[in-house]
MARSE-925089 format. One line per 10 residues: number of its first residue (from 1); their letters; for each residue x, y, z of C-alpha. Coordinates in steps of 0.02 Angstrom, whole numbers, always signed. Layout:
<rs>
NUM> a> X:Y:Z ~ ...
</rs>
This chain:
<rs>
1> xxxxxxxxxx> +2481:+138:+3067 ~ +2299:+193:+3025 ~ +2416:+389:+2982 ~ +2495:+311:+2870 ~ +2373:+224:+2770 ~ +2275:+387:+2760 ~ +2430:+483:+2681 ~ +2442:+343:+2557 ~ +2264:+336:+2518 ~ +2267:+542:+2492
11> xxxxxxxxxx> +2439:+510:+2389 ~ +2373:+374:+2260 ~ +2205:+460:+2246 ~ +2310:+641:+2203 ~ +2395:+534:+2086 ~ +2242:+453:+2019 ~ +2165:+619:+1990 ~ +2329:+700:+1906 ~ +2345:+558:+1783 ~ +2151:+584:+1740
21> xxxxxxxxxx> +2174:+766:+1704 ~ +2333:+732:+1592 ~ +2234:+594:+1490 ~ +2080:+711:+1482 ~ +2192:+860:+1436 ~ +2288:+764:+1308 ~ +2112:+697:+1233 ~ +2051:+870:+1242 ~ +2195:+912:+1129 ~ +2203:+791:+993
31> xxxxxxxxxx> +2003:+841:+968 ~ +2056:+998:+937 ~ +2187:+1002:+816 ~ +2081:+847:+713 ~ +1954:+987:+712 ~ +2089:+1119:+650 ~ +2152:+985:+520 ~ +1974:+942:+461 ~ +1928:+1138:+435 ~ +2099:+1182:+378
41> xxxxxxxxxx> +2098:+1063:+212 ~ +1959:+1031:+107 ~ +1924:+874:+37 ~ +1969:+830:-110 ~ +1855:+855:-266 ~ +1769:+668:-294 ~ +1802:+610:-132 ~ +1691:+526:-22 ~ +1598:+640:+130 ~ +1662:+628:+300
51> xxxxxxxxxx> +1584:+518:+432 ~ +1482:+594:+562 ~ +1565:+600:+734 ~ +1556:+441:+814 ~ +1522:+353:+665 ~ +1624:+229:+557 ~ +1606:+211:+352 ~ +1650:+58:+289 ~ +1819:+90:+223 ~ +1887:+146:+379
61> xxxxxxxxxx> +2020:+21:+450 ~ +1941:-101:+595 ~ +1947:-82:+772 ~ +2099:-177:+846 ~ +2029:-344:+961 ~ +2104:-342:+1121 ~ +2181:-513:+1182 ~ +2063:-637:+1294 ~ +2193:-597:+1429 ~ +2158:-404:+1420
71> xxxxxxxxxx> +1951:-429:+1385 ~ +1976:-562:+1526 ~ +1879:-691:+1450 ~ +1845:-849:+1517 ~ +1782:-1023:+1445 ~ +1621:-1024:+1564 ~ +1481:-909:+1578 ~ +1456:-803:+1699 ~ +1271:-847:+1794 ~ +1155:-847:+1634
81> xxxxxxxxxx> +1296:-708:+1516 ~ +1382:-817:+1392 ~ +1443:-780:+1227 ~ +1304:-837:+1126 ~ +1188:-727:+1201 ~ +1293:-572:+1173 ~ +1292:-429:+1046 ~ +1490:-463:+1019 ~ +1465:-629:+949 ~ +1490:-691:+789
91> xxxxxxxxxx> +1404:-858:+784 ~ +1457:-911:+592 ~ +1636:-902:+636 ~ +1623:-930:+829 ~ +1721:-751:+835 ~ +1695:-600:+916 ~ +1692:-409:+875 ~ +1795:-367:+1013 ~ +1884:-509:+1089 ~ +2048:-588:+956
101> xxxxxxxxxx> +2033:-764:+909 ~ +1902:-897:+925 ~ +1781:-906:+1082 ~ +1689:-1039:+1151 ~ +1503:-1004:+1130 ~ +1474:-1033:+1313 ~ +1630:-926:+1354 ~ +1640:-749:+1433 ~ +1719:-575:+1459 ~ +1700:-402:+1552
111> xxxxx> +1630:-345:+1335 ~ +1465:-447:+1372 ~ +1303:-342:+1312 ~ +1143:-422:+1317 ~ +1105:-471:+1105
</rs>
């Protein structure tokens, strides 16, 4: 029994590892042909400068929220982590920056960052 549970670790961990390098590869590619399409065209006269890497300018479209099931978010805190004392939170509208819909202030998800 122990045999076989060593083959099937070494198979899902092969697999793990093959499905890393396709994501990696396929990130790897998109990179570069946004970096052929960037140097290919020039902007247009009057338009606005392109964001540094990594950054957003405010016309861009927002980041997608994932759902409270996805950001597994729960309606109790966590030992002293709660919403109210994270970076996410948007107090005014009891709303978050990452998490869709409305979240209790004393709520919590794996997004918490110390504020």
């Amino acid at each position: 029994m122990k045999e076989h549970d060593s083959k099937r670790r070494t198979v899902l961990i092969g697999t793990l590892a093959a499905g890393a390098a396709l994501m990696l590869h396929g990130c790897k590619g998109k990179q570069e042909e946004a970096s052929a399409d960037s140097e290919a065209a020039p902007a247009p006269q009057g338009a606005a400068p392109a964001a540094p890497q990594g950054e957003r300018r405010m016309d861009d479209e927002p980041t997608p929220k994932m759902s409270k099931d996805g950001a597994q978010y729960l309606e109790t805190a966590q030992g002293d982590q709660n919403c109210s004392g994270c970076e996410n939170f948007i107090a005014d509208s009891k709303t978050c920056k990452v998490v869709e819909g409305e979240v209790n202030p004393k709520g919590w998800c794996i997004f918490w960052t110390a504020a």
